[in-house]
N, C-alpha and C positions, 0 to 999 in steps of 0.2 A: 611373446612377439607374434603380431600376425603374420600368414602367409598366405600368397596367392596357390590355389589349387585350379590346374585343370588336365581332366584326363581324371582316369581311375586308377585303384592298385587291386592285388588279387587279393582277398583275402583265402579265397579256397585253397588256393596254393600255400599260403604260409601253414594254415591248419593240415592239410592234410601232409607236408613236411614235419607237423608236428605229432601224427597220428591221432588227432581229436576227433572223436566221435560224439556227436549230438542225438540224444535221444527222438528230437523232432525227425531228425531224417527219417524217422522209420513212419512217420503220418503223412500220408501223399499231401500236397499240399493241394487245394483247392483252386489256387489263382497260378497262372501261368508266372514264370521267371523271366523276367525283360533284364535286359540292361538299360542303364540310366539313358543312354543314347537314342532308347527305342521311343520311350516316353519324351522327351524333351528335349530340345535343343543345346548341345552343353554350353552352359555359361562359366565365363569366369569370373569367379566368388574370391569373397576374401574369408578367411578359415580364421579366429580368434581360439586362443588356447587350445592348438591342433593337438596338443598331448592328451591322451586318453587316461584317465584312473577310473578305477572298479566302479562298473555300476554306469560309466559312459558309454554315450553311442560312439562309435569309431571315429577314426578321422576321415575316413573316405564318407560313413555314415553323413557326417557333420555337410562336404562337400554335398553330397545329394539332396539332405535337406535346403540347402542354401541354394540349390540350382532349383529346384522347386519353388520354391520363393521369389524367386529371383524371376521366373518362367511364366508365374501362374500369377506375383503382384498382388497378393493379398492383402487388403486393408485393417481387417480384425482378425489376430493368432492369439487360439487360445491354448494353451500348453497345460497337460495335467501331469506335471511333475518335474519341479524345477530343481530337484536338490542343492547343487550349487551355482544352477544358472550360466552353465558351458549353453547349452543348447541355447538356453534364454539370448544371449547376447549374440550367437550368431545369427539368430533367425531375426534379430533385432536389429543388427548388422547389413544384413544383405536382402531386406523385406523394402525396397525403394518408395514404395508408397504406404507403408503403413502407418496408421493412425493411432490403433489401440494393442498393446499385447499383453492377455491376463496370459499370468500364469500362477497353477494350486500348488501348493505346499502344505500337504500337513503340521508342516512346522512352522513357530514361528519367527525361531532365527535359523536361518540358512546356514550351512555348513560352510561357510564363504560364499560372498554374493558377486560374481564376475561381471554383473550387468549395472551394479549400480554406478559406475563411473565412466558408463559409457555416454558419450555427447546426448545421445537419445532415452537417455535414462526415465523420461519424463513421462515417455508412452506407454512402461511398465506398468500395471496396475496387480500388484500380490493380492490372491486369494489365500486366504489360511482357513482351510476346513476338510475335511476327510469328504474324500470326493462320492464317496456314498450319500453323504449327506448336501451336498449340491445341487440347489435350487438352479435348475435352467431356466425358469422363465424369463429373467431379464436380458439373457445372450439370445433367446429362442428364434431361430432363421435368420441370427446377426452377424454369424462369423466364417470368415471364408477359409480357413485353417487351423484344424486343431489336431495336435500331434499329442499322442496317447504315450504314456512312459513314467506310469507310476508304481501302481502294488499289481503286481502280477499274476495273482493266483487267478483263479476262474470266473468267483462270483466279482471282483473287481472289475477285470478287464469286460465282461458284460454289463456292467452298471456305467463304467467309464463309455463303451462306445454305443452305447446309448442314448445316453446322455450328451454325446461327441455331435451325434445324427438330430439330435434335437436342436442343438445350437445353431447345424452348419445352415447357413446360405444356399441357395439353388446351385450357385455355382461353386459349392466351397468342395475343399476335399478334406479326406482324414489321412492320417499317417498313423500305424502302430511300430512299435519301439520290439525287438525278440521276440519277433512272428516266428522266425527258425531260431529259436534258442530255448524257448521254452514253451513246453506240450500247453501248460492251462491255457497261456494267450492263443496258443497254434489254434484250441478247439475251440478256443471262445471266440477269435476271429473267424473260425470254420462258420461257426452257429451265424455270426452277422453277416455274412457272404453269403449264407442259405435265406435270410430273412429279404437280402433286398439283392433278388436277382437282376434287378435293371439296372445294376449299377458296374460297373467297369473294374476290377481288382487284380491289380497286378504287382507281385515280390521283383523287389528290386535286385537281381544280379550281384553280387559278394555283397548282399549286406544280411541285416536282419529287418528288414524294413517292409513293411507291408502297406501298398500306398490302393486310397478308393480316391478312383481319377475326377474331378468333376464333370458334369453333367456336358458333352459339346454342345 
């Protein structure tokens, strides 16, 4: 069942009630920590399958992306990593003008697909290819939103936002997925932060989410 979210919850506070330590914390991070409020005006979003299992973005995560969306009114989202299409469906969800949303899956059956039975099922378009081997030329300067959250390791998350910056639009942004969660994205976000200084990079406040603002 969906629900309406607005406002945040702490995650820091639950973690550190839980005494969890993340190896990321000990790499300064490179982009300033905002809260969702500092970036954009909070919108009220609808949250589809707010429960989290392994391997999701949070629920408050889910909210942020959805207010981004909702904020910034992207027409082309292209998503690299749909596993079972939580993300897919809200950004599907709360995306008011949009036309096209690819999203990559290496796989070709989905582990459960939560999008296909959404009213807007129609504007989903599945890639199935190992995002190493994804031709950008046909999205190239076409997509206003592409949110990163696939194979994690180093040489990925480099090939992925890459290939993210290739696609995007003047005015598009990116979004990465365990920017604080995990060191390879941390330093392979670091590296893409050093490559394009004119660009605006801000961590979003209890999440893992690492957003490049687009261009004012």
């Amino acid at each position: 069942m969906p629900i309406s979210f607005y406002g945040r919850c702490t995650m820091r506070a639950i973690a550190s009630l839980m005494g969890w330590r993340n190896p990321c914390a000990k790499i300064k991070s490179l982009a300033p920590v905002q809260s969702l409020e500092a970036i954009v005006q909070l919108q009220r979003v609808r949250i589809l399958h707010p429960i989290a299992n392994h391997g999701d973005v949070s629920t408050y995560e889910l909210y942020v992306l959805n207010s981004l969306v909702k904020a910034f009114a992207p027409r082309t989202i292209f998503e690299i990593g749909t596993l079972h299409g939580r993300t897919t469906v809200n950004l599907l969800d709360n995306a008011e003008q949009l036309d096209t949303l690819y999203t990559l899956d290496i796989l070709e059956e989905l582990p459960g697909n939560k999008f296909q039975t959404h009213p807007n099922a129609g504007k989903v378009k599945r890639i199935v290819v190992n995002s190493l081997n994804l031709d950008t030329e046909p999205y190239r300067n076409q997509v206003d939103f592409v949110f990163i959250d696939a194979d994690h390791t180093y040489n990925a998350v480099v090939n992925d936002s890459q290939k993210a910056f290739e696609m995007l639009s003047r005015g598009g942004f990116l979004v990465w997925h365990d920017f604080t969660a995990v060191v390879d994205t941390k330093h392979a976000c670091h590296q893409f932060m050093q490559q394009h200084p004119d660009r605006r990079f801000v961590q979003v406040e209890d999440t893992t989410l690492l957003v490049m603002l687009p261009i004012a």
